[in-house]
Every structure is written in C-alpha cells, then in structure tokens.
C-alpha positions as CSV (number, residue, x, y, z in Angstrom):
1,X,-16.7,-11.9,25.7
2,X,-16.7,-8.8,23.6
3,X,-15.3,-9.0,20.6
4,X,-12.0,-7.1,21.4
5,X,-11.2,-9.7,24.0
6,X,-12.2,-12.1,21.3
7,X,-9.7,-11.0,19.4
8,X,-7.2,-10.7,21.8
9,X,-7.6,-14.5,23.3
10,X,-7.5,-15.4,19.5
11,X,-4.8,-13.7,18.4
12,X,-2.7,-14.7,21.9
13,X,-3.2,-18.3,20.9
14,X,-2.0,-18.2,17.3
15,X,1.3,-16.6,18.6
16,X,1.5,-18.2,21.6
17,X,1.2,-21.7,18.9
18,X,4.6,-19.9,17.5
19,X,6.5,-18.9,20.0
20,X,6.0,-21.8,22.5
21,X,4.3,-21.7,26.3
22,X,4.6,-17.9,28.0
23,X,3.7,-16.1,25.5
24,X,5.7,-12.8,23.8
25,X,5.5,-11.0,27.4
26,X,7.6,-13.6,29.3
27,X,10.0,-14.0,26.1
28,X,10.4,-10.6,25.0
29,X,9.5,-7.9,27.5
30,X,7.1,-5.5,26.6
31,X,4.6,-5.4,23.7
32,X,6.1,-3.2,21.0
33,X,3.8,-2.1,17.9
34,X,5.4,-3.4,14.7
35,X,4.0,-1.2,11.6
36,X,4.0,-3.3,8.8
37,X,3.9,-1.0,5.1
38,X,2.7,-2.4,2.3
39,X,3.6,-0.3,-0.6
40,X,1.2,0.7,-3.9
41,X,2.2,0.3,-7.9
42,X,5.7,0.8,-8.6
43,X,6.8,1.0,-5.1
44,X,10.5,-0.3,-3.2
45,X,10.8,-1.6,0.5
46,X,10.2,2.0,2.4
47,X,9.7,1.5,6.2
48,X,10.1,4.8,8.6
49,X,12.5,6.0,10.3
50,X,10.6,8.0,12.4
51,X,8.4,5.6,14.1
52,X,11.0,3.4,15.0
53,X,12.3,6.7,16.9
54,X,9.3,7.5,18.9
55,X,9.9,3.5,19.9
56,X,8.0,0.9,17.5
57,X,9.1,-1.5,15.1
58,X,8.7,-0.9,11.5
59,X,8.9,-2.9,8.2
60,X,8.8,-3.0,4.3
61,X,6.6,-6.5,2.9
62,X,9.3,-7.6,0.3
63,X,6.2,-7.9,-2.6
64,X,7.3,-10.1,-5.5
65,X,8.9,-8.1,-8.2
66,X,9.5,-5.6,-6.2
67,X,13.0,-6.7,-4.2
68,X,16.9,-5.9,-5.1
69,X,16.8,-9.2,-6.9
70,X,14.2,-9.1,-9.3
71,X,15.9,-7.1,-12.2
72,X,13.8,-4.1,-12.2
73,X,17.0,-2.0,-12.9
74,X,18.9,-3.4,-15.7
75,X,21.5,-1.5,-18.1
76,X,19.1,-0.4,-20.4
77,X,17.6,1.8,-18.1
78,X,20.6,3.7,-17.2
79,X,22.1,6.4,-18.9
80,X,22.3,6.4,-22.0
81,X,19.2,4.2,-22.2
82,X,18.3,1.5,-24.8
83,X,14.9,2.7,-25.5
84,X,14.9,-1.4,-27.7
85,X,16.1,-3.2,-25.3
86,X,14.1,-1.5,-22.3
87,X,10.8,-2.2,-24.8
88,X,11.5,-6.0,-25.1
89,X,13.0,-7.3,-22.1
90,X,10.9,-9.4,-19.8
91,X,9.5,-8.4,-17.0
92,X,10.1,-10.0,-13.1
93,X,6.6,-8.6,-12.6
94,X,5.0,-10.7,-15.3
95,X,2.6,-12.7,-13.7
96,X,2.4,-11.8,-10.0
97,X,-0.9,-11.3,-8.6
98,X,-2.6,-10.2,-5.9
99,X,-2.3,-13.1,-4.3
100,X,1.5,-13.6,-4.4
101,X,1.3,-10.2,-2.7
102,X,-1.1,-11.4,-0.2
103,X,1.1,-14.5,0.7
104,X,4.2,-11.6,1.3
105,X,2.2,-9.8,3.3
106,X,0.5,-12.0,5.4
107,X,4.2,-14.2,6.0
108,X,5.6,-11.0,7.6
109,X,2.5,-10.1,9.5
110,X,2.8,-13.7,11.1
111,X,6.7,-12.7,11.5
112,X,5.6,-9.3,13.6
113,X,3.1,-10.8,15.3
114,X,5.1,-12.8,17.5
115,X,6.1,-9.8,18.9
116,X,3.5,-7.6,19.7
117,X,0.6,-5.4,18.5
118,X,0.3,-5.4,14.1
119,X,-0.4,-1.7,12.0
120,X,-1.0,-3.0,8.6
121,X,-0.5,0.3,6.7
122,X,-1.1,0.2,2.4
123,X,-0.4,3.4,0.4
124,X,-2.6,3.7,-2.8
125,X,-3.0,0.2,-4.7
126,X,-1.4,-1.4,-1.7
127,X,-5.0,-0.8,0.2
128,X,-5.6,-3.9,-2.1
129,X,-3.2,-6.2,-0.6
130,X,-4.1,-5.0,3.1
131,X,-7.8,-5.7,2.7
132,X,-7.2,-9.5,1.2
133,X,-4.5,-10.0,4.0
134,X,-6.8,-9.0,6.5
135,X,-9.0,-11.9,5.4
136,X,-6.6,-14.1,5.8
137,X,-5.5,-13.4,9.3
138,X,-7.8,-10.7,10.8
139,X,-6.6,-12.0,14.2
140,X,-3.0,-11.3,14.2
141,X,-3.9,-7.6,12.9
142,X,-5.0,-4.9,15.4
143,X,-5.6,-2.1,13.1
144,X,-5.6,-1.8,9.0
145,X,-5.1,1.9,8.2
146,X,-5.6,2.9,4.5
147,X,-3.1,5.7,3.5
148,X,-5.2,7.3,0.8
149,X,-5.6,3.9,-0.6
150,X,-8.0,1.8,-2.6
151,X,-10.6,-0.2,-0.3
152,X,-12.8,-2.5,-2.4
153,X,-16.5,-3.6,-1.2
154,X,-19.3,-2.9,-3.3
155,X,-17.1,-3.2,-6.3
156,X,-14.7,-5.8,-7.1
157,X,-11.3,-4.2,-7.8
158,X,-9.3,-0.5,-8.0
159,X,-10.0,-0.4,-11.6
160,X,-14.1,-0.8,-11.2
161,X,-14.0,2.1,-8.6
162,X,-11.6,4.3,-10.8
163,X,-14.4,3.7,-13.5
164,X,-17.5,5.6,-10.8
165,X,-18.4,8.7,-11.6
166,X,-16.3,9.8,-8.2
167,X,-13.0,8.2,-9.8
168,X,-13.9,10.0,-13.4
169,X,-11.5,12.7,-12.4
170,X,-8.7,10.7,-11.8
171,X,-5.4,12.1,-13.6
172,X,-3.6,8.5,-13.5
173,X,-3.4,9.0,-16.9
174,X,-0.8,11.2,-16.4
175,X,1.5,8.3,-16.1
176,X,1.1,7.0,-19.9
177,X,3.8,9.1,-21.2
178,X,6.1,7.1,-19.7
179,X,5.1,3.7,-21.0
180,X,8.4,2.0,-22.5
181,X,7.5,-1.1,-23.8
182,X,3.8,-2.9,-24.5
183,X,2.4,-4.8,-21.8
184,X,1.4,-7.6,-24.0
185,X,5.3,-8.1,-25.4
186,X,7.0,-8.3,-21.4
187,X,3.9,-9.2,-19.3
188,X,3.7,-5.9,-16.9
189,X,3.2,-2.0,-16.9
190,X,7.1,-0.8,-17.6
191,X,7.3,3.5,-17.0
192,X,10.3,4.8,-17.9
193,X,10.2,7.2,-14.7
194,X,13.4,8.8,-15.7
195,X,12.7,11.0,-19.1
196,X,13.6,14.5,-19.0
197,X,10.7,15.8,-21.3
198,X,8.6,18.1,-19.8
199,X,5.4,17.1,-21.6
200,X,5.8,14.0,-19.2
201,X,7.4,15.7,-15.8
202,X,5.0,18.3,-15.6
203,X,1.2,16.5,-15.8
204,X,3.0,14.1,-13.6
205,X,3.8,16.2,-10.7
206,X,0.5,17.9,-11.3
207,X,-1.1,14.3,-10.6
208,X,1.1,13.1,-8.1
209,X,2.6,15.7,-6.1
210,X,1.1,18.9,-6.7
211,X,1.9,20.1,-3.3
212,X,6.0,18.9,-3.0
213,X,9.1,20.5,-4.1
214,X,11.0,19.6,-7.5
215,X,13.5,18.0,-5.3
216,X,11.1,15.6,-3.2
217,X,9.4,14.9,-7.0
218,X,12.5,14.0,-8.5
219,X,13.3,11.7,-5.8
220,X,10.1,10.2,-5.8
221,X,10.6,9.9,-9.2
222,X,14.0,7.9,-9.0
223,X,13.0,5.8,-6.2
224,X,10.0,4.2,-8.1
225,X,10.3,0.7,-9.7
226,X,10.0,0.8,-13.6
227,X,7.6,-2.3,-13.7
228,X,4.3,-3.1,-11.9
229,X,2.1,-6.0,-11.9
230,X,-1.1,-6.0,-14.8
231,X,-3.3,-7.6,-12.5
232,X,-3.4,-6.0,-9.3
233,X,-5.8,-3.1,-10.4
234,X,-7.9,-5.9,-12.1
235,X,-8.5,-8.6,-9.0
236,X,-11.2,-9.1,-6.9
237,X,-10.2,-7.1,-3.6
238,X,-13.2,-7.4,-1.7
239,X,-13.1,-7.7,1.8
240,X,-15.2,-10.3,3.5
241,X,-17.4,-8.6,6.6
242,X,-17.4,-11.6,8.7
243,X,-12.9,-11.4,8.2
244,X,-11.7,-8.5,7.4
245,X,-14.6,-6.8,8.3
246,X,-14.0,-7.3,11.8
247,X,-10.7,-5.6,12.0
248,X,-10.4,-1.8,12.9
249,X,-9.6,0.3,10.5
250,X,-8.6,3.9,9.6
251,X,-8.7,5.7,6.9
252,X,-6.5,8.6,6.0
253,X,-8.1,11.0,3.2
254,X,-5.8,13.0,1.3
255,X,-7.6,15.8,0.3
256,X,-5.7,16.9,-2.6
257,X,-5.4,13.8,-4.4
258,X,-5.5,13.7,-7.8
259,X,-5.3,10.3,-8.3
260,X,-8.0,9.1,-6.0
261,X,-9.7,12.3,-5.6
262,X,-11.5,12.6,-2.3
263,X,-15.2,11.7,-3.7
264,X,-13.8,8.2,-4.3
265,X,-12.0,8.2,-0.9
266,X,-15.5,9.3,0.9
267,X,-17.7,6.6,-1.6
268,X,-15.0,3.5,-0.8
269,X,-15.1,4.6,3.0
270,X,-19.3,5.0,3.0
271,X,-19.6,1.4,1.2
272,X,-17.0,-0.1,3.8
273,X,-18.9,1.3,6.5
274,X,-22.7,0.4,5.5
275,X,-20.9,-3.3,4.8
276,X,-19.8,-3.3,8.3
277,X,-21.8,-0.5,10.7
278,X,-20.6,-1.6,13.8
279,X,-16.7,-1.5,12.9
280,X,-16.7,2.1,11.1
281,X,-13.4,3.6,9.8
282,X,-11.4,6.7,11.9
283,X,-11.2,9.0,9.0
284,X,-8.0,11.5,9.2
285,X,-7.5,13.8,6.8
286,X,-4.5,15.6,5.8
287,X,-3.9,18.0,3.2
288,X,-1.8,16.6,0.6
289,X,-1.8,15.3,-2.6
290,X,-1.8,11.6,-3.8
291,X,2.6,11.1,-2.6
292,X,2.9,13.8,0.1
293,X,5.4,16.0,0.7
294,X,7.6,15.9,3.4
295,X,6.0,18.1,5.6
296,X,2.7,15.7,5.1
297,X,4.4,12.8,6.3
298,X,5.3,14.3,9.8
299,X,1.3,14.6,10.2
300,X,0.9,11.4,8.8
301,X,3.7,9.6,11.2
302,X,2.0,11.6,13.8
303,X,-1.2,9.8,13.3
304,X,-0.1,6.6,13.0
305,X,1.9,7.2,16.2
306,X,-1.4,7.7,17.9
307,X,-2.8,4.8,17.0
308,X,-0.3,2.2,18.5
C-alpha cells in the first residue's frame, strides 16, 4: 500500500468511527473540500467567500482569545479612548498557548473531516498552529498550505527563525508604536491599532502592506484584535517528520514581505524539505507583501482552488 492509500484507509476509518457504518459518501453525497483558516497574531474569524462560491466549504478555527466573547473590544478602546484603562486592563489572551490553539484547531479539523477532504490553511504566525495540528492528526488532513507563514524545523519557534540572519530584516518592529499597555501588567501583547499618528500608520503599512490601498490598510487595520498571545512566537513548533511530516504541504511565498522576507521563507521551506525529502513542499509564489491586497487574494484563492 502506498502511502496515499495509507492515508486514505486511515483517515476513512477515523471518520467512518464518527459518523457510523457507510461512511460520508452514503450519508452525505459527494466529498466536498472543507478549507479550514487558521489565522496569525491579532487575527478574527475570516473564512472566504470566494471558495465557498467556486463550491467548497470554508471555516474560521475560533482560537482562544480571539472570539466575540473574549473582551478584546472594551470601551476604552473606543473613541475617545482611555489610554489608563486600556494600559491596565487584563487581558482574555493572558495565558493562551500554543497548545490551546492546537486543541481549537484540531476540534474543528475533526468537525470537517466528517465531511470530506481537509485544506488546513495558516497565515503568518498561524503556520505555527497548522504544523503542531498536523502532528496531532496528520490523517484527517489532506494538504497543509503555509500562507507566507512560519514553519518551524531546524529551529524551535517563530521567534528563533526571526533571530537568522535571513529574518534580520524583518520590519515587525514596526508594530511597537502601537504598544498600549506592558505585557508584564495584563499578560499579552495589547496594539492600539487605531492611532491616528503618522509616525505609527506610515512604517506600518510600509511593513505590512506596502503594496495595498489606504483603504484595504485601514480596514486591515480595524479588523485586527488589540491583544495577542506572549507565547505563541516563543513555543516549540516543530513538526515531527514521522507526523506531520507525512502530510502534503504547500507553501505560498510572498515575495514582498517585509515581515518574513523571502530569504526566511526559502530557509524554513529548505530545512522542511531536507527534514522530510520524499514529501517536499509546492512552492507558489505571488507578489505581495506580508497582508495582500485585494487583488493578491484573487491569485491566492485561485491557488488554493487548485489544490482541492
């Protein structure tokens, strides 16, 4: 048996275990791809429209912290703001790790399994999550794709690859303008995304979206969760070869990223590859910065479309 069909008969038993004798076929009609999105720091729940056009299933993971529940928009951070009260307040993110995200992620890739073919998809630091998920069930995924996103093997976490030579160059920095309160009084990383000041706006879109209208920053800007997790940069994200090794995986390099510029992409695809040589990535490319524009999204939906 090769190890596709491996897979396959491996992955048909776990969801024939949840759904019961006959299998999804029998029960649901055809096979549909569900895309499951796993977003980076500071993300919401963003799906896409698009692909549930052109006929799949798509879905958010609801990371801790990160819901409609957790607080991450309180009255101090509305207009007029309370610079005090948005520098002491606790923090819903306080806490979380990696593996709280990795639970999230791996209950809803059970969820879409039942139902068909799994697209794990993780955007920047959500490569993290995706890579620790796929150790836990590599089986019930049938492709990981990396969205300009960190993919730790050689080193431990995104924080030891932004520290290479190759992630030197990274203008993250950019973001510490925007700190509101210290991390060590309300446990997390809180940005206060919403100043006007250009000394902030402008090295920010310079790092982030270089490439995208005012507009599509703007509303980047105010769709972006104040607070993020400390320890998500810091964990050990190291995918296991014999786990998540054996998933297929692609890897879609943004080649104007200015957060993890391309020789980081290219070293964290190389060390994946020489850790697993018979399961290399499908590198895409598209030319866009770090959060692409609009019009980089249609070629990224239309790659992810060709790979269900």
């Amino acid at each position: 048996m090769n190890d596709f069909s491996r897979r396959t008969a491996l992955k048909s038993a776990a969801v024939a275990g949840a759904t019961g004798a006959g299998g999804i076929a029998a029960g649901r009609g055809r096979r549909v791809t569900t895309y499951v999105f796993v977003t980076g720091a500071n993300g919401g729940l963003s799906a896409d429209a698009e692909l549930a056009l052109r006929g799949h299933r798509t879905v958010a993971v609801e990371l801790p912290g990160h819901s409609a529940t957790d607080e991450q928009f309180r009255p101090a951070y509305q207009v007029p703001q309370d610079a005090q009260a948005l520098a002491t307040a606790p923090s819903a993110m306080a806490e979380i790790t990696l593996a709280d995200y990795v639970a999230a992620t791996v209950a809803t890739v059970r969820r879409a399994a039942k139902h068909g073919p799994v697209i794990l998809v993780g955007g920047s630091m959500g490569g993290v999550t995706i890579t620790k998920a796929a150790d836990e069930v590599p089986d019930l995924i049938d492709r990981l794709v990396y969205d300009s996103a960190f993919c730790c093997t050689k080193l431990a976490s995104a924080e030891a690859y932004l520290a290479t030579q190759e992630g030197k160059p990274s203008k993250i920095g950019a973001i510490l303008a925007g700190v509101a309160a210290d991390p060590s009084v309300i446990g997390a990383i809180r940005i206060n995304w919403r100043l006007a000041d250009p000394k902030f706006l402008g090295p920010l879109k310079a790092a982030l979206m270089a490439d995208s209208s005012e507009a599509e920053f703007m509303a980047m800007l105010n769709g972006s969760l104040p607070d993020d997790s400390l320890h998500i940069a810091t964990a050990d994200a190291r995918g296991r070869k014999e786990r998540w090794g054996r998933v297929p995986r692609t890897y879609i390099r943004h080649s104007e990223d200015q957060v993890i510029p391309p020789a980081l992409q290219n070293r964290m695809i190389k060390e994946a590859d020489s850790l697993t040589p018979g399961n290399t990535f499908d590198v895409r490319t598209v030319r866009t910065a770090h959060a692409p524009s609009r019009a980089a999204w249609k070629q990224i939906v239309d790659i992810l479309d060709g790979l269900a």
